[in-house]
C-alpha positions as CSV (number, residue, x, y, z in Angstrom):
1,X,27.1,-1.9,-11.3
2,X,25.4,-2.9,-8.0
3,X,23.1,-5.7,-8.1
4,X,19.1,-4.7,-8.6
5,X,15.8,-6.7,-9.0
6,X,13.4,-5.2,-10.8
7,X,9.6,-4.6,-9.6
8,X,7.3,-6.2,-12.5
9,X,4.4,-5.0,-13.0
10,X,1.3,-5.3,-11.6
11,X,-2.1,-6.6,-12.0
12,X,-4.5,-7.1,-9.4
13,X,-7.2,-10.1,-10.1
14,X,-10.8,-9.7,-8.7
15,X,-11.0,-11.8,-5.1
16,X,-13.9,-14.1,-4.8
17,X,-14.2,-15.0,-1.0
18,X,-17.0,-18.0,-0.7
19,X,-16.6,-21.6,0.8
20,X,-19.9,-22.6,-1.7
21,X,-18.9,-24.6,-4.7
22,X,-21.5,-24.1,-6.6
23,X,-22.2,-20.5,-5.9
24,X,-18.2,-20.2,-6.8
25,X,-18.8,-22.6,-10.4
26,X,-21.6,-19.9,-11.0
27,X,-19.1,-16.9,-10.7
28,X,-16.2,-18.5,-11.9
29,X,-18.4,-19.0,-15.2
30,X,-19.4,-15.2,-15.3
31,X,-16.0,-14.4,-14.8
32,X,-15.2,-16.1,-17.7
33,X,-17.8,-14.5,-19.4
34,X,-16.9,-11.1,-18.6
35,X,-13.1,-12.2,-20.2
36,X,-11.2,-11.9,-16.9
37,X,-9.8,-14.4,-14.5
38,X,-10.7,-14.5,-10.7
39,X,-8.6,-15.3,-7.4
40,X,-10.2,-17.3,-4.7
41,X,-10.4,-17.1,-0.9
42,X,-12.5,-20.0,0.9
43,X,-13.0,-17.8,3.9
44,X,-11.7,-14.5,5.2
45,X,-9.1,-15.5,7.1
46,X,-7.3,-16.8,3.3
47,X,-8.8,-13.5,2.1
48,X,-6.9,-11.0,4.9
49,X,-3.8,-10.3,2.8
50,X,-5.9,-9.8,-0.8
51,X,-8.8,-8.0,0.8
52,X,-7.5,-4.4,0.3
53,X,-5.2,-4.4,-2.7
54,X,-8.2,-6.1,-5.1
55,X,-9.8,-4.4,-7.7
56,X,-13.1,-5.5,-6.5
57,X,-14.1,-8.4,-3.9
58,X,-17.3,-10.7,-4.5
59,X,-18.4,-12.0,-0.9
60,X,-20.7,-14.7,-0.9
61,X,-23.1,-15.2,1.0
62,X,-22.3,-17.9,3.1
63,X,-18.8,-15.9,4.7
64,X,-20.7,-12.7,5.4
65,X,-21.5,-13.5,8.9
66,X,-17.5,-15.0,9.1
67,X,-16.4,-11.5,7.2
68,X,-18.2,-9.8,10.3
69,X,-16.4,-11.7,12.8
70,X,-13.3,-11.5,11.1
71,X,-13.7,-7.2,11.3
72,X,-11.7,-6.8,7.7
73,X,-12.0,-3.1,7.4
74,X,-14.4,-1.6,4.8
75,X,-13.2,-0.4,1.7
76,X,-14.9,0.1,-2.0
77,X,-16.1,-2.1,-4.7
78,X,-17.7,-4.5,-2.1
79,X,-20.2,-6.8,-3.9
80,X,-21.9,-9.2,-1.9
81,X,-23.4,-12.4,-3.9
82,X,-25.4,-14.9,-3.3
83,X,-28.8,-16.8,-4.3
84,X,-32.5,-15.9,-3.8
85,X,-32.9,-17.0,-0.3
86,X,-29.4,-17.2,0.5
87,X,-29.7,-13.2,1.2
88,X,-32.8,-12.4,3.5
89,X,-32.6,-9.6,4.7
90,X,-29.5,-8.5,2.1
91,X,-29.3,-5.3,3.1
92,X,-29.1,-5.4,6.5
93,X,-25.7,-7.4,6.5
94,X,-24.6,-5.5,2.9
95,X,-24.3,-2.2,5.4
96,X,-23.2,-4.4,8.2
97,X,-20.1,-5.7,6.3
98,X,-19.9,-1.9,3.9
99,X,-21.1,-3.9,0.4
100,X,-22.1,-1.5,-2.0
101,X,-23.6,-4.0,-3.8
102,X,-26.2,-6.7,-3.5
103,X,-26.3,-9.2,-6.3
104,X,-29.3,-11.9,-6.5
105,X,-28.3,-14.5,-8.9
106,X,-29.7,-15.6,-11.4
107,X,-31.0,-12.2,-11.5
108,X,-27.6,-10.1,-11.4
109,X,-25.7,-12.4,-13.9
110,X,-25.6,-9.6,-16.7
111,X,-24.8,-6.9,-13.9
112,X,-21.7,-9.3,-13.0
113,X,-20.9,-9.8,-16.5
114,X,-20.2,-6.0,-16.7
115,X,-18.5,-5.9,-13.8
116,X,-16.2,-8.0,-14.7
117,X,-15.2,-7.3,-18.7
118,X,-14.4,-3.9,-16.3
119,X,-11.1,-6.0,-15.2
120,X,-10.7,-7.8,-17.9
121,X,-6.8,-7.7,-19.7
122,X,-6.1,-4.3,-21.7
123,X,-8.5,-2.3,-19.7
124,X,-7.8,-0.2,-16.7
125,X,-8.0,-2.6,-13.9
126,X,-10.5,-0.2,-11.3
127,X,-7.0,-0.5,-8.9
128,X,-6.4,3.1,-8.9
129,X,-2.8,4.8,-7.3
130,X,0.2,1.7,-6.8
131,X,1.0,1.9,-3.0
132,X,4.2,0.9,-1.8
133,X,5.0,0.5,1.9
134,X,9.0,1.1,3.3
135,X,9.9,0.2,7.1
136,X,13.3,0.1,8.3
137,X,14.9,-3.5,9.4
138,X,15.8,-1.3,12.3
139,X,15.9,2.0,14.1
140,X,17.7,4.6,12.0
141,X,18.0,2.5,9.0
142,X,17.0,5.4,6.2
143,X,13.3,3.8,6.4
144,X,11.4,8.0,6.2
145,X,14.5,9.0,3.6
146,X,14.0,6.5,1.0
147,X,9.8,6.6,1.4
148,X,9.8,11.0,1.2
149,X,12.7,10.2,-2.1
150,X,10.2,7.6,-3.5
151,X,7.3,10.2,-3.0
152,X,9.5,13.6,-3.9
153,X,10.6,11.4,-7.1
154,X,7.1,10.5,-8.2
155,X,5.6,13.5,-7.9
156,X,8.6,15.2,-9.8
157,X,7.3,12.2,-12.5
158,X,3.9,14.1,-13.2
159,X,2.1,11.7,-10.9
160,X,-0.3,12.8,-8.0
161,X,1.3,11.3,-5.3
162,X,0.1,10.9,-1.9
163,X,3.2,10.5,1.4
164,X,1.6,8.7,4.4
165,X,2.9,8.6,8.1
166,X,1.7,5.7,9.5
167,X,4.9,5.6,12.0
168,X,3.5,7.7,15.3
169,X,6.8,7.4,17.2
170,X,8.8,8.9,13.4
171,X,8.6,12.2,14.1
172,X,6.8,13.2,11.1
173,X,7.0,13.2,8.1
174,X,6.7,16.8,7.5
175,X,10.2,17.7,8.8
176,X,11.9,14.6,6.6
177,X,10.7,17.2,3.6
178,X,11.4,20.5,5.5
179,X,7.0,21.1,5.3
180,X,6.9,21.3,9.5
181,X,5.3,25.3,8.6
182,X,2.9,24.3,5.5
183,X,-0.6,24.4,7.1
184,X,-3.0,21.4,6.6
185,X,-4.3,18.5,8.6
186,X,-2.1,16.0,10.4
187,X,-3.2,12.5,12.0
188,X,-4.6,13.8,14.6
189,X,-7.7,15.7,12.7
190,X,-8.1,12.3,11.0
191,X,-8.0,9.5,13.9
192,X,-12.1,10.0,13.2
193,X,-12.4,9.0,9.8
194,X,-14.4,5.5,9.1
195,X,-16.0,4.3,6.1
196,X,-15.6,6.3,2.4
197,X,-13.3,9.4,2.6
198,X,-13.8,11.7,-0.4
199,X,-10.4,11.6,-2.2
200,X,-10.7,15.6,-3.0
201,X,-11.6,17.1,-0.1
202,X,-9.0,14.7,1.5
203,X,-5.8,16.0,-0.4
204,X,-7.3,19.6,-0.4
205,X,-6.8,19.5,3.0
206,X,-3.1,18.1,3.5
207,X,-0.2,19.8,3.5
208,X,0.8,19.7,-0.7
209,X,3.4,21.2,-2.7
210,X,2.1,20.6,-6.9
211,X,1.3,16.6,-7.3
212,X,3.0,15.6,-3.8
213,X,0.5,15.9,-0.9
214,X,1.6,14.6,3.1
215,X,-0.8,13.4,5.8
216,X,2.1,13.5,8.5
217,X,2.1,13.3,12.3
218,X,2.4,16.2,14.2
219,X,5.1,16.8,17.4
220,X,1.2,16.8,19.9
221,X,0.2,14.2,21.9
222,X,0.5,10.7,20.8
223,X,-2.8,9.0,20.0
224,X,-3.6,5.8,18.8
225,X,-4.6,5.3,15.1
226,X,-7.5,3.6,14.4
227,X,-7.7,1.1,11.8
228,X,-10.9,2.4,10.2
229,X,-8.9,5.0,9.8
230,X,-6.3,4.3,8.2
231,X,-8.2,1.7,5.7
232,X,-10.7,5.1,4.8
233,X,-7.4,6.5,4.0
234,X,-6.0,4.0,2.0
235,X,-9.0,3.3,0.0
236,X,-9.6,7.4,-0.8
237,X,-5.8,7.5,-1.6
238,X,-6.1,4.8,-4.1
239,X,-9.2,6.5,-5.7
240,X,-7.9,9.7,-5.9
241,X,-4.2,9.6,-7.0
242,X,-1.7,7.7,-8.8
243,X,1.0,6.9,-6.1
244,X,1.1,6.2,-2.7
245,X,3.8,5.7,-0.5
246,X,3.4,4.8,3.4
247,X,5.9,4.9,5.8
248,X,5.6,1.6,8.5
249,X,6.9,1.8,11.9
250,X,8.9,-1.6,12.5
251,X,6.5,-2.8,15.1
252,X,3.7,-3.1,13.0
253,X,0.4,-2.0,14.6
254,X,-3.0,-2.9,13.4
255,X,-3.4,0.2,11.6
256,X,0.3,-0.3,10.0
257,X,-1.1,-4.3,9.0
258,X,-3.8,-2.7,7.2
259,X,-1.8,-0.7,5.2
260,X,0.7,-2.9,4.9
261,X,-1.7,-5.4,3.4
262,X,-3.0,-2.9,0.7
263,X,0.5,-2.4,-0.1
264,X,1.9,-3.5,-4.0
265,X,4.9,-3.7,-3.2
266,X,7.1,-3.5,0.4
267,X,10.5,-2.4,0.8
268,X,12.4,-2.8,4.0
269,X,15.8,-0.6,4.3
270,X,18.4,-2.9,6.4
271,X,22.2,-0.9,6.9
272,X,25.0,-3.6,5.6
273,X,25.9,-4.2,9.0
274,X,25.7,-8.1,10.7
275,X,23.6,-6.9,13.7
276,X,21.2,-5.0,11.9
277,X,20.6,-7.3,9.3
278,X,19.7,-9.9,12.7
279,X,17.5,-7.3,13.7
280,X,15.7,-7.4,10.1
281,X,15.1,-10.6,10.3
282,X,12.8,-9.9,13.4
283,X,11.5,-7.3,11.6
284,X,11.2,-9.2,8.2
285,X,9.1,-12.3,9.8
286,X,6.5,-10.1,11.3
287,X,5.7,-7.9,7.9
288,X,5.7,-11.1,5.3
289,X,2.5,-12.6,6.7
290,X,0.8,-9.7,5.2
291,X,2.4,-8.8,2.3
292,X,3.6,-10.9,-1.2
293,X,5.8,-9.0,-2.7
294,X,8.2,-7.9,-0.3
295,X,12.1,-6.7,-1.2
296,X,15.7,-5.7,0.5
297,X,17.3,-2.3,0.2
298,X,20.9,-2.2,1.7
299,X,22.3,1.3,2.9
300,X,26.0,1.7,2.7
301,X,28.6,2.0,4.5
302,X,29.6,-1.8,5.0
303,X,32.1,-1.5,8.1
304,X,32.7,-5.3,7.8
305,X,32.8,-5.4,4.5
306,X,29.4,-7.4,4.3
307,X,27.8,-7.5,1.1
308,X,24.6,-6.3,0.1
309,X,23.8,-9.7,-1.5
310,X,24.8,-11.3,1.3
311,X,22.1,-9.4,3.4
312,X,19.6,-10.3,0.9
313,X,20.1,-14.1,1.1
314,X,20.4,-13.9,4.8
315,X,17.0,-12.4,5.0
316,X,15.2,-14.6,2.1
317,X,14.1,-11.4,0.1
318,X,15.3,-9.9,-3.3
319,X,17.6,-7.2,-3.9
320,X,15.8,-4.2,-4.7
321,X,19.0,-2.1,-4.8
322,X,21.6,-0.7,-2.4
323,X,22.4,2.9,-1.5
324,X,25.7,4.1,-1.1
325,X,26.9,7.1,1.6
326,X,25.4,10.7,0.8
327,X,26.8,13.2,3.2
328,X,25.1,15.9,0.9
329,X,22.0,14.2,1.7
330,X,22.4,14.4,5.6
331,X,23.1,18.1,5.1
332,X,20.5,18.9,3.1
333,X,17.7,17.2,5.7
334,X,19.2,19.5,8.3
335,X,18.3,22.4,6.3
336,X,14.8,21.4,4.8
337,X,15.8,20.0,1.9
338,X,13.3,17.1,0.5
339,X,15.3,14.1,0.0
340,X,15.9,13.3,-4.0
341,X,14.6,16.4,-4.4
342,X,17.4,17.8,-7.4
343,X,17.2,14.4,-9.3
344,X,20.9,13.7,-8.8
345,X,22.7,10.7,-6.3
346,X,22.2,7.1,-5.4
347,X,19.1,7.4,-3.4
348,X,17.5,9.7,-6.5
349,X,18.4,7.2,-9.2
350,X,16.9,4.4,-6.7
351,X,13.7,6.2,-6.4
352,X,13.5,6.6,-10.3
353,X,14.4,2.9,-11.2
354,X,11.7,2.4,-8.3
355,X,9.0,4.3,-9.8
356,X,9.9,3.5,-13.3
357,X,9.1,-0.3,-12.5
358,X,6.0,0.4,-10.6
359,X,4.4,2.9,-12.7
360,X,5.7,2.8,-15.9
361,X,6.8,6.3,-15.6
362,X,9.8,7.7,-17.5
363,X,12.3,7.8,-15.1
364,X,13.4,11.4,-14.1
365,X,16.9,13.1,-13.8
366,X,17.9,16.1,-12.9
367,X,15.8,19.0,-13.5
């Protein structure tokens, strides 16, 4: 049996970004209050990395004007914090910085309170859909196969599952699951979108097959993709379904980093070959920066015999599992067919162990 590490699960704590110690004893004792424990950035720049994948984020007042400068993109349950006084005007930099709420202590204590028994252990922690993010340690390593088996697998898994394509130069998306003729929006409708997306009207218009839904490139013209785009897409995605997974291009852009960054777990796909495990490495010291929780899948075949742990240790990352030749799975690409698709072979039991360990999901076989 191949050698695997297994995702644990997840919990996301609330992020509290503020440099003021006794603004920070305040919510660090409503916090406890509210039964939940908190985790702490002194300024943004500590913040970058948590900023996206928290539950909720308290900003006090004394980083909002840093949180400005520092451009972290907007995204949902934003509460910024602070004292009477601290906060004149409040609102004005709330909309600057996309709070949706201003709390006045001691005034807002209760309001806090609530907010955060909401997070508290044994209740649903406000994180919405688990996102994982695959990029390939280089080019043609299986990076777009093993993301469209993790989605096809999830979806198959009763979960409404959302694919992204955040690689511009990948062809899209749509052709790794044979979906090139379903109508729907690509990128390029979306390069627009700032702020709050509505999750429905977002997967009502992407390409979708039952749970699975695609925002793909198309084969137009290439166009950059802005960041507030992408972070209004990540945030609506985690609102509105129950698994994400976004496909990176190896040269991370900014929009890639900001989905990267929202990610729960990264996977990079590295073929058991010497050269392109060097070329991982590359690949590998750009993406950890911005993401914790980062793992190793090897593809097979192994021409010099090199081992899959062997890649792993080279690169410093766990061994998330290996995949081991599928000529039926070439074959069925060329004709449309969405990889993992029947449930059967190494890349469909990957994608089920995979899901299993994220979600809790019953992993699927064949149907």
């Amino acid at each position: 049996m191949p050698p695997r590490t297994s995702v644990p699960p997840i919990r996301r704590l609330p992020l509290v970004v503020t440099g003021d110690d006794d603004l920070l004893d305040d919510v660090l004792r409503l916090a406890a209050a509210g039964g939940t424990e908190v985790d702490l950035a002194r300024d943004p720049a500590a913040a970058r990395t948590r900023w996206l994948p928290a539950p909720l984020v308290l900003l006090g007042a004394d980083q909002a004007q840093s949180c400005l400068r520092a451009r972290l993109p907007q995204r949902s349950r934003l509460v910024l914090v602070g004292r009477a006084g601290q906060l004149d005007p409040g609102w004005q930099i709330a909309e600057l910085i996309g709070a949706e709420h201003v709390a006045m202590l001691p005034n807002a204590e209760p309001w806090l309170v609530d907010r955060f028994a909401e997070q508290g252990p044994g209740r649903p922690d406000g994180l919405g859909a688990r996102i994982v993010a695959v990029f390939g340690g280089r080019g043609g390593a299986g990076a777009s196969v093993l993301a469209g088996g993790l989605a096809v697998t999830a979806a198959r898994a009763r979960l409404r599952t959302l694919l992204v394509d955040a690689d511009p130069l990948g062809g899209g998306l749509d052709l790794v699951l044979g979906w090139e003729q379903l109508e729907g929006l690509r990128w390029p409708s979306l390069t627009g979108a700032d702020g709050r997306v509505d999750a429905p009207a977002l997967v009502q218009a992407l390409p979708s097959r039952g749970d699975l839904v695609v925002l793909s490139w198309d084969r137009g013209e290439m166009l950059p993709l802005p960041v507030a785009a992408m972070a209004a897409t990540v945030d609506a995605a985690r609102r509105g379904r129950d698994f994400v997974v976004v496909d990176l291009p190896r040269q991370l852009d900014d929009a890639a980093v900001v989905a990267l960054q929202a990610a729960d777990q990264a996977f990079v796909v590295v073929p058991a070959e010497l050269r392109a495990t060097a070329a991982a490495a590359r690949v590998v010291a750009a993406a950890a920066p911005h993401c914790a929780a980062l793992s190793v899948v090897v593809r097979g075949p192994a021409p010099g015999r090199l081992r899959a742990t062997e890649v792993a240790r080279a690169l410093g990352l766990p061994l998330a599992g290996t995949l081991r030749p599928e000529p039926g799975l070439c074959r069925g690409l060329e004709r449309g067919e969405a990889p993992a698709a029947a449930g059967k072979g190494p890349l469909a039991v990957l994608c089920q162990r995979i899901v299993a360990d994220l979600t809790g999901a019953p992993a699927t076989g064949a149907a």
